[in-house]
N, C-alpha and C positions, 0 to 999 in steps of 0.2 A: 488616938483618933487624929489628931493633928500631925503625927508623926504619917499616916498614911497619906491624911491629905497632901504634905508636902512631895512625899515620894511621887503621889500620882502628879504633880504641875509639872518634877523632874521631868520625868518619862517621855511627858505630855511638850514639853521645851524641846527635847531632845529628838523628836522623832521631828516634829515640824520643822527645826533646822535641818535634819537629817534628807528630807524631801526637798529643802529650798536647796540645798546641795547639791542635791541630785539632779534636779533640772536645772541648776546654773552647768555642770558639767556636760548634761546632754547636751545642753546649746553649744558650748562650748564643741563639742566633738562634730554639730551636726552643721555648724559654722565652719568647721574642718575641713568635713566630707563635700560639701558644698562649694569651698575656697576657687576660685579659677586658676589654673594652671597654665604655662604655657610649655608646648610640644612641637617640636621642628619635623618636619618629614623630607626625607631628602631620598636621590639614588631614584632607581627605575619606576617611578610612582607619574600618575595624570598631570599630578601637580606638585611640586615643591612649594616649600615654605614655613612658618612658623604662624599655628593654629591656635585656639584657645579649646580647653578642654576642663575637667573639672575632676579634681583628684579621685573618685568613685567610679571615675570611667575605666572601661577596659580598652584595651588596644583593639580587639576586632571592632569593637562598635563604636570608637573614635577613626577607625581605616574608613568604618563603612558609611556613615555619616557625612565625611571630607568625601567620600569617592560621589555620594551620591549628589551632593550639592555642587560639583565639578561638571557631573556631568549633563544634570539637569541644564544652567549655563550654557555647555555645549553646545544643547543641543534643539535650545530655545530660541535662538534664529533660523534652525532649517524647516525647510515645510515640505520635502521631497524624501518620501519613505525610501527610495535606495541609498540616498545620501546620510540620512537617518544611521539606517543599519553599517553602512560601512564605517564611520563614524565611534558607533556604540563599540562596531568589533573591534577598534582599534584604540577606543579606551578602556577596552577589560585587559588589554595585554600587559599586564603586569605578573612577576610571582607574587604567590601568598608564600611563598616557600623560602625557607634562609634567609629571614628576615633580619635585622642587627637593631638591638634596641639597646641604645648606648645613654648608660646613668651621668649624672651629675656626678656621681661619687667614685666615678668609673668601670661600673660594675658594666660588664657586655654580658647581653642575654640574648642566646638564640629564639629566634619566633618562627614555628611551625602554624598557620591559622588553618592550613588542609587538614591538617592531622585532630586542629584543635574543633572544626564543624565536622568530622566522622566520631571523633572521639566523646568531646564536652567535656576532657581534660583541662582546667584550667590554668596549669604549668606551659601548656602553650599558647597561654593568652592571657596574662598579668594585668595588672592592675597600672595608670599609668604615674608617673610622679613630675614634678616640676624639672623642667629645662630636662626634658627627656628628647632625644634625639631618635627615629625611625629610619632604618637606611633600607631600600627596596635592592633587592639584589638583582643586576641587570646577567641576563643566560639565554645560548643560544634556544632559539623554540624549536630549531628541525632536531641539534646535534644533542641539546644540553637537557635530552628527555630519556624516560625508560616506558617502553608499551609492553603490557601483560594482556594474555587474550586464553584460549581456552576455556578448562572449566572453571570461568569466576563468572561473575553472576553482570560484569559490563566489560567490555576490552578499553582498556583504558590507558590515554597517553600522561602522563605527568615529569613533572618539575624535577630532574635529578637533583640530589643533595648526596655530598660526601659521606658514608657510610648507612645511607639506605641499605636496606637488607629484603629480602626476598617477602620477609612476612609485611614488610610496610607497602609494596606493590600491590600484594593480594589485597590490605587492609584498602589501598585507592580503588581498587577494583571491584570493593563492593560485596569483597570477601569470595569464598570457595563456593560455587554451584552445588551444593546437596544433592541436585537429581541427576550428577553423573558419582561411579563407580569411582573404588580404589581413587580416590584419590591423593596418590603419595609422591609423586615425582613431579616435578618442571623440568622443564630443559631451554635454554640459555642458548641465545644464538648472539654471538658477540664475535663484531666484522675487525677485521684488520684496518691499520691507521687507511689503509688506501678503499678499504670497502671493496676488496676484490676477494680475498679469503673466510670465511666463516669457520670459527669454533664452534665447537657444539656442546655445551657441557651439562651434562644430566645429573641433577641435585636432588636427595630428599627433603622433601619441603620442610621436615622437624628440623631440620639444620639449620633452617635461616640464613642460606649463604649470603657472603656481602658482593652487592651489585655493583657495577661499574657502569660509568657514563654510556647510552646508546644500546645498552644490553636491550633484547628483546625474549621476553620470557613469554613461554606457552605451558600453561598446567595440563600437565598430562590425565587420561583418563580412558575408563573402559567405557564403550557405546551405552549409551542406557536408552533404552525404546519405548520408553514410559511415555507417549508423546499423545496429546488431544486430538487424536486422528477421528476424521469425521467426514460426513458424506451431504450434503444439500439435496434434499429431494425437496422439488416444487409441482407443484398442478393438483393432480386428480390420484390424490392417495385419503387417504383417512387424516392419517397425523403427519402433515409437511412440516417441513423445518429441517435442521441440522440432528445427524444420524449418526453416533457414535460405531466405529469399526476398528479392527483390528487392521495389526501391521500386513499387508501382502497376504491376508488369509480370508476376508470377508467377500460374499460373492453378492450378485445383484439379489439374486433369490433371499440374500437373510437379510439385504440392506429394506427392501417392500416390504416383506413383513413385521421388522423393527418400526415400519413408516403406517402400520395397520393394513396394509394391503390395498389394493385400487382400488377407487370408486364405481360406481355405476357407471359414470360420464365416460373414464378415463378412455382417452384412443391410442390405444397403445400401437396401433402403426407409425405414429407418429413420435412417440414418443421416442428420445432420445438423450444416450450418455454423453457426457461434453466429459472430456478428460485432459482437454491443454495441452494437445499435439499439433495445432497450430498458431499462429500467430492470431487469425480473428479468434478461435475459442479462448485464448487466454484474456483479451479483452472480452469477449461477451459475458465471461465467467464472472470476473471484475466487475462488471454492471449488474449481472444476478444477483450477486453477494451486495453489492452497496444499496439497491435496487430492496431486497429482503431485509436487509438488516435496518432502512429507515421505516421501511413498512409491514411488517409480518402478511397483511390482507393483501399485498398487490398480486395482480393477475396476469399484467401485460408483460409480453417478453420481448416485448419493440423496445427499443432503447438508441436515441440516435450517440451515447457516451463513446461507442466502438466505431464511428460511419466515418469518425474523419481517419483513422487508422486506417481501416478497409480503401477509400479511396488515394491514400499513401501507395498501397499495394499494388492497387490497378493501375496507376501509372507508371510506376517501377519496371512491373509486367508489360508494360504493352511501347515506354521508353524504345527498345530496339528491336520494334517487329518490322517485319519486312513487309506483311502481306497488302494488299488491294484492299482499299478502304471497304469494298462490299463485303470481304474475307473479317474484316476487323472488324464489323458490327457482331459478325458471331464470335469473332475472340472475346469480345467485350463482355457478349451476355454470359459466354461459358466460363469465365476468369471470375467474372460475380460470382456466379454461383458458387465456383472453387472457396474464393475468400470468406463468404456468407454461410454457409453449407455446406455443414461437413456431414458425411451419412453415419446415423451411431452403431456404435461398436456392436451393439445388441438388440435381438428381435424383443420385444417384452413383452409380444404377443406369444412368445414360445417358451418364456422363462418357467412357467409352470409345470412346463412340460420332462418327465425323467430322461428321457431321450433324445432333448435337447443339450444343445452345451453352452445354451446363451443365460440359462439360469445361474450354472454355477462361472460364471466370467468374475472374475478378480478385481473387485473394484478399491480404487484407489485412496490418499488423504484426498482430500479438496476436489474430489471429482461431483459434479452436479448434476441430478437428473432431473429431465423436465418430462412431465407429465402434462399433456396440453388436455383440454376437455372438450369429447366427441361431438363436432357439429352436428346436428341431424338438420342440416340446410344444403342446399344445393344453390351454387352461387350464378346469375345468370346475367351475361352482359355482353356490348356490343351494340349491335344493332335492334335492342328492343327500347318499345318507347318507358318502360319501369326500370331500370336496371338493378339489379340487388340481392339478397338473398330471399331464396324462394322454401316453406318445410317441406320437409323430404317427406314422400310417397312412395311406399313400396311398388313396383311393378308402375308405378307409372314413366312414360318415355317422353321424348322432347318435345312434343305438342305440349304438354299438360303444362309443363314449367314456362314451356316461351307466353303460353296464353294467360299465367298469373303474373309475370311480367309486362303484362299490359300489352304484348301482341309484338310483331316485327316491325322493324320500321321500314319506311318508302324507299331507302337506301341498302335493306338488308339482298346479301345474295340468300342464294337457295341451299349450297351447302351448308352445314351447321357444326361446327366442331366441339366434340367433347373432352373435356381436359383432365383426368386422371387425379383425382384428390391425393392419393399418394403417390405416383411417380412422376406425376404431371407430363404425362406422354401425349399428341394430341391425335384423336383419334376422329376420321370423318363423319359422322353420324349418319345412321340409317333410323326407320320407323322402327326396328326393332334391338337397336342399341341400349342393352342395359347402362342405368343412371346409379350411381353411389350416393352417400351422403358425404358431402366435400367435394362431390365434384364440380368443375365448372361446365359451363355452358356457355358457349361463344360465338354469335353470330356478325360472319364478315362484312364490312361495308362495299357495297359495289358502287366503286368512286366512277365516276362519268371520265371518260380520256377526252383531252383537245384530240382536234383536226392534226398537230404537231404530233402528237402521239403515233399517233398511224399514219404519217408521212415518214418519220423515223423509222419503225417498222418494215414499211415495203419498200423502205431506201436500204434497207441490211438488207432483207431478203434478195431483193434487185441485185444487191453487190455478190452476194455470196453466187447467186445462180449463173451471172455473168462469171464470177469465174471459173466456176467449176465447167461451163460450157466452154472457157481459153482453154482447160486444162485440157478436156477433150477432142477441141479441136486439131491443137496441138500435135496427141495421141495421134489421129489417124493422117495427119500429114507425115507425120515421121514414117507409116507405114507401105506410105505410098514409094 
């Protein structure tokens, strides 16, 4: 029994020194890891000098640390955001790339940090040691690069380094596009020292050929038409929004009924394809889409985003006109409309129809069709004392509207013009002039003339009759 109990105090000694051991060593090691170091950073970097750092640190996040406390400094006295940014761009100009991390013991270690944030390889990004030296490698930025574009997934310019290879370009690139075909070749466009000759040299990419300074590589590839083509239909359909279509094969007729088909409302006279055959539809298009995409509920298709564009236009146009300023009031209004208004492609009043050909019309990616929703108002203005929109009555004529309009006014004449909800033609009205719904109704002001007025007048006519009576007198003297 005492033979046990001794063994057990052994055990019982042994293990409790065994622990005090153990944590005098961890201290010891975490006393280590903790220790400060010092690290010189020299060559194409923000800042030179010699930093403190802490022997558990790594090089990328001992670079990143120095870079960011540099540039905060920077750039804590400016208070003028262009100055800001030019500033910011001109302290990231450094490479990460051929980095020289030069030992105490003389060991040289090349430092990739590009390779090592795509990768998470830690071989190109160590651990750092005391009186470790950084040298930033200084290289031209236009000459001392290689750009890869084609099928990779970003076209990207980067850092040449000496024996890069075809597959480290694609790896900056963001790697190989999956949604294009065959993808097995590059081709290498690599200029003569003068920049006036091109090679051209076509590689299989399993090859990994080695790249030279200035190469510009394109990954080849067969078309792939796998693309989110789509159609914006807005207004008076069932289901509005974005309409999935096929490449060059989808026609208006299946894009309506993908969208549920018209509403009750819809006024398909009016309605119209925008497809960005002009300068103003490509802007109004740009407003529709930003216009829908902040709000799925909006209705309005006024948008002043596209108006300073448009009036760009109409000075451009009208810049070297020649005509008489009374000539240029109608160039004016008819160049508006040109810029504003364009007539669409298709009736979609006739799309239903077998025997039409505005059904099956070929609509495009990105083309948007608006579907506006049928007035049943008739709009009346001018010279009445209401002005505004009046509801539309079948078979009723222009008494009936001007009289819910609150009546003419003291100034109206007696003609009455009516304006065409769809072609906007203006037409002079009579008692028996059919009324639409959209159309307008327009009563002119009969403005009072000065005395000056009609002196002018019978001072042209005076002149002109004078001389037509020279011309004649003329005539018969000669005949004499």
């Amino acid at each position: 029994m005492k033979k046990l109990i001794l063994i057990f105090l052994i055990c019982a000694v042994s293990l409790v020194y065994s622990q005090q051991n153990e944590q005098t060593v961890l201290k010891q090691s975490n006393s280590q890891i903790l220790q400060p170091i010092n690290v010189t950073i020299g060559g194409d970097f923000i800042v030179n000098g010699s930093f403190s750092a802490i022997a558990s640190e790594r090089l990328d996040h001992f670079i990143t640390t120095v870079f960011i406390s540099t540039q905060q400094k920077s750039l804590a006295a400016l208070n003028q955001i262009e100055t800001i940014n030019i500033v910011t761009k001109e302290l990231n100009k450094f490479g990460l790339r051929d980095i020289t991390l030069k030992r105490a013991s003389g060991e040289i270690v090349k430092i990739d940090l590009i390779k090592f944030r795509l990768t998470g390889d830690f071989k190109y990004n160590p651990y750092l040691m005391n009186d470790d030296v950084i040298v930033f490698p200084s290289y031209d930025k236009e000459k001392g690069i290689v750009e890869i574009s084609g099928a990779v997934n970003k076209l990207t310019k980067f850092q040449f380094v000496d024996g890069d290879k075809l597959s480290d370009a694609i790896l900056f690139a963001g790697g190989l596009n999956l949604a294009y075909d065959n993808l097995n070749t590059a081709e290498i466009s690599r200029l003569s020292e003068k920049g006036d000759k091109e090679e051209l040299i076509k590689v299989s990419i399993k090859d990994d050929y080695l790249l030279k300074r200035g190469d510009r590589i394109r990954i080849l590839f067969d078309e792939n038409n796998k693309k989110i083509y789509k159609v914006l239909v807005l207004g008076e359909v069932n289901q509005p929004g974005y309409i999935y279509i096929t490449k060059d094969n989808s026609t208006v007729k299946d894009v309506i009924n993908k969208a549920g088909g018209f509403t009750a409302r819809a006024w398909l006279e009016r309605a119209e394809l925008i497809s960005g055959t002009s300068e103003s539809d490509i802007f109004k298009m740009k407003a529709l889409r930003e216009n829908y995409e902040n709000d799925k509920n909006f209705n309005s298709l006024l948008t002043e985003k596209f108006l300073n564009p448009v009036f760009i236009e109409q000075m451009k146009f009208l810049r070297m006109n020649d005509r008489y300023a009374e000539d240029s009031l109608s160039v004016i209004i008819d160049n508006t409309l040109r810029v504003l208004q364009t007539k669409s492609l298709v009736d979609f009043s006739k799309i239903s129809s077998d025997s039409s050909s505005d059904g099956k019309y070929i609509i495009h990616d990105e083309d948007i069709i608006v579907i506006p929703q049928k007035e049943n108002l008739v709009y009346v203005f001018g010279q009445v004392n209401n002005p505004g929109y009046v509801k539309y009555e079948p078979k009723a004529k222009q008494d009936y509207y001007i009289k819910k309009a609150g009546g003419k006014g003291e100034r109206a004449e007696s003609d009455v013009k009516i304006i065409n909800g769809n072609s906007y033609s203006w037409i002079t009205s009579n008692d028996d002039s059919q009324i639409n719904p959209g159309d307008f109704i327009y009563i002119p002001k009969n403005v009072p003339k000065p005395f000056e007025y009609y002196m002018r007048n019978i001072t042209s006519i005076t002149s002109v009759v004078l001389a037509v009576a020279t011309v004649i007198y003329t005539v018969i003297l000669l005949k004499k």
